[in-house]
C-alpha positions in Angstrom: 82.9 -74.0 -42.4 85.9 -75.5 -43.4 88.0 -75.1 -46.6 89.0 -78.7 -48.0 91.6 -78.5 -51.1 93.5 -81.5 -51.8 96.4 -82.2 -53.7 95.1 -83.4 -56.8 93.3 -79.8 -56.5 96.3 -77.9 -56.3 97.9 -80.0 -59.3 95.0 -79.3 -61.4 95.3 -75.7 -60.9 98.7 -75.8 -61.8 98.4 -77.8 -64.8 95.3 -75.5 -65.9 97.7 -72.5 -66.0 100.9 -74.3 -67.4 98.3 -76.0 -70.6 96.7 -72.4 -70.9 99.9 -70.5 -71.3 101.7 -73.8 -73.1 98.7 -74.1 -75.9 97.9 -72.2 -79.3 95.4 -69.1 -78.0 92.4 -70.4 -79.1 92.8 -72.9 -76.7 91.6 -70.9 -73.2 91.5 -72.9 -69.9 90.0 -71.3 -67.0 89.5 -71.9 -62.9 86.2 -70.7 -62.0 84.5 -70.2 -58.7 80.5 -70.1 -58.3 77.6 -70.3 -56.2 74.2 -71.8 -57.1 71.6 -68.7 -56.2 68.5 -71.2 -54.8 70.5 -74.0 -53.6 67.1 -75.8 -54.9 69.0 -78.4 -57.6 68.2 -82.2 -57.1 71.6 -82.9 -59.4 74.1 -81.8 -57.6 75.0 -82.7 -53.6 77.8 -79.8 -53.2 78.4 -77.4 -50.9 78.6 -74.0 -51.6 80.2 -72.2 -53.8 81.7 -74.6 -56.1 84.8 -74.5 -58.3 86.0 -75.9 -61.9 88.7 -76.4 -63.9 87.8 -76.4 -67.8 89.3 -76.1 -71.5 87.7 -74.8 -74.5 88.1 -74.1 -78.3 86.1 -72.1 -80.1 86.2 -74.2 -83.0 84.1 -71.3 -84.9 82.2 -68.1 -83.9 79.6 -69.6 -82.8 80.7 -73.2 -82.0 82.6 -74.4 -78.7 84.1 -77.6 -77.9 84.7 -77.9 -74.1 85.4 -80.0 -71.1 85.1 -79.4 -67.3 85.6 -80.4 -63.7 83.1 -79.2 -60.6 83.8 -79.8 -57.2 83.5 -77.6 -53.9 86.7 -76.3 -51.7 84.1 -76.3 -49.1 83.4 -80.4 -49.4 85.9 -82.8 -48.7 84.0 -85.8 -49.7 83.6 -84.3 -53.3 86.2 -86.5 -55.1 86.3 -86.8 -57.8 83.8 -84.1 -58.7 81.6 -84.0 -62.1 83.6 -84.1 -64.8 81.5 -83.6 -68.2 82.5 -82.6 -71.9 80.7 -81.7 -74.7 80.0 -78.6 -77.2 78.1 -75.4 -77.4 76.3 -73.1 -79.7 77.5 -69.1 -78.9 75.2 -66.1 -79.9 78.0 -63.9 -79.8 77.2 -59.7 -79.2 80.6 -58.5 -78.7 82.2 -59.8 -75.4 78.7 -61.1 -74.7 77.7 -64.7 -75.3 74.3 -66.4 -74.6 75.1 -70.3 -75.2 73.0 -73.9 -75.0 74.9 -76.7 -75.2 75.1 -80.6 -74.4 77.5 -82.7 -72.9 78.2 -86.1 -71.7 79.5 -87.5 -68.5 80.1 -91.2 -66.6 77.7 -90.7 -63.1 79.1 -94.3 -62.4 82.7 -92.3 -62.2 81.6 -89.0 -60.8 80.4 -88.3 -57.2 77.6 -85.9 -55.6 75.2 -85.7 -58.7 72.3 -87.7 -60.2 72.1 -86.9 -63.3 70.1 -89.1 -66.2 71.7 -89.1 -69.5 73.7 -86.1 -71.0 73.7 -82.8 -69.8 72.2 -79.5 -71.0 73.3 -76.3 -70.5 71.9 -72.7 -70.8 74.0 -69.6 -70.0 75.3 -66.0 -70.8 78.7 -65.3 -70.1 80.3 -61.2 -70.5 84.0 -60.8 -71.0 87.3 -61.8 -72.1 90.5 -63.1 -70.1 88.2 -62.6 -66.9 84.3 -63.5 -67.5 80.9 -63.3 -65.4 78.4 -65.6 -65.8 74.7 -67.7 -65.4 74.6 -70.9 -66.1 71.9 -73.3 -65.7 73.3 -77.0 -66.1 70.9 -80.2 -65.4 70.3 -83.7 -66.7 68.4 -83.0 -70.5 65.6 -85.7 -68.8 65.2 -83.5 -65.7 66.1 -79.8 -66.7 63.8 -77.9 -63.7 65.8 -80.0 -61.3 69.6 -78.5 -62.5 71.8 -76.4 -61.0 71.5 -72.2 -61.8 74.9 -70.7 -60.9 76.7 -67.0 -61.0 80.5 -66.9 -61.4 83.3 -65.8 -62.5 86.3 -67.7 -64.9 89.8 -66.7 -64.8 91.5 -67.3 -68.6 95.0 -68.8 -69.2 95.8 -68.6 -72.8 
């Protein structure tokens, strides 16, 4: 098993942090890191666990505009990863969130996935500048075939 981060990698972790810390707070980026439980998903050809790179803005309590990048460090043939933005609708409980949302992407520009159309995605998430999460992300044609992951996101804001 070998570990395969790139440059453009290590320059999109670095300009996570700098536009987290550079931004108004409401605007979070994260670097996650995640592992699909079932390795069963017909969407997604990575290897396991996967990483991303994302921005959101919680444009109200219970509405969040985001975008996001998924690749694996373990998969050197990734580039350049799924890239998909779009919005979701919190059920906030404190620092707990359960969230569906949509989102588009270009599967002519991205690699390793087949998805059909936009994107759906179901998920709970639990915490603040570090979170835990589920998140179940699949074509909106194809849902059973998406990828369920557990993670954790790392905050810069």
């Amino acid at each position: 098993m070998s570990v395969c981060i790139g440059v453009h990698s290590v320059l999109a972790a670095i300009t996570t942090v700098v536009v987290g810390e550079v931004t108004p707070e409401p605007v979070k980026t994260y670097i996650s890191l995640n592992t699909d439980l079932w390795d069963t998903n017909k969407q997604f050809e990575f290897e396991q666990p996967m990483g991303s790179f994302g921005i959101e803005y919680d444009v109200h309590p219970n509405v969040r505009l985001f975008a996001e990048h998924l690749s694996s460090p373990m998969q050197c043939n990734d580039s350049p990863g799924v890239n998909h933005a779009g919005v979701k609708l919190l059920a906030p409980v404190g620092d707990f969130n359960v969230y569906s949302g949509i989102s588009i992407n270009n599967s002519d520009f991205d690699s390793n996935d087949r998805f059909e159309g936009p994107l759906v995605s179901l998920g709970a998430e639990y915490g603040d500048d570090f979170k835990f999460y589920i998140e179940h992300l699949s074509s909106i044609r194809k849902i059973e075939d998406g990828r369920t992951s557990v993670g954790f996101k790392v905050f810069f804001k």
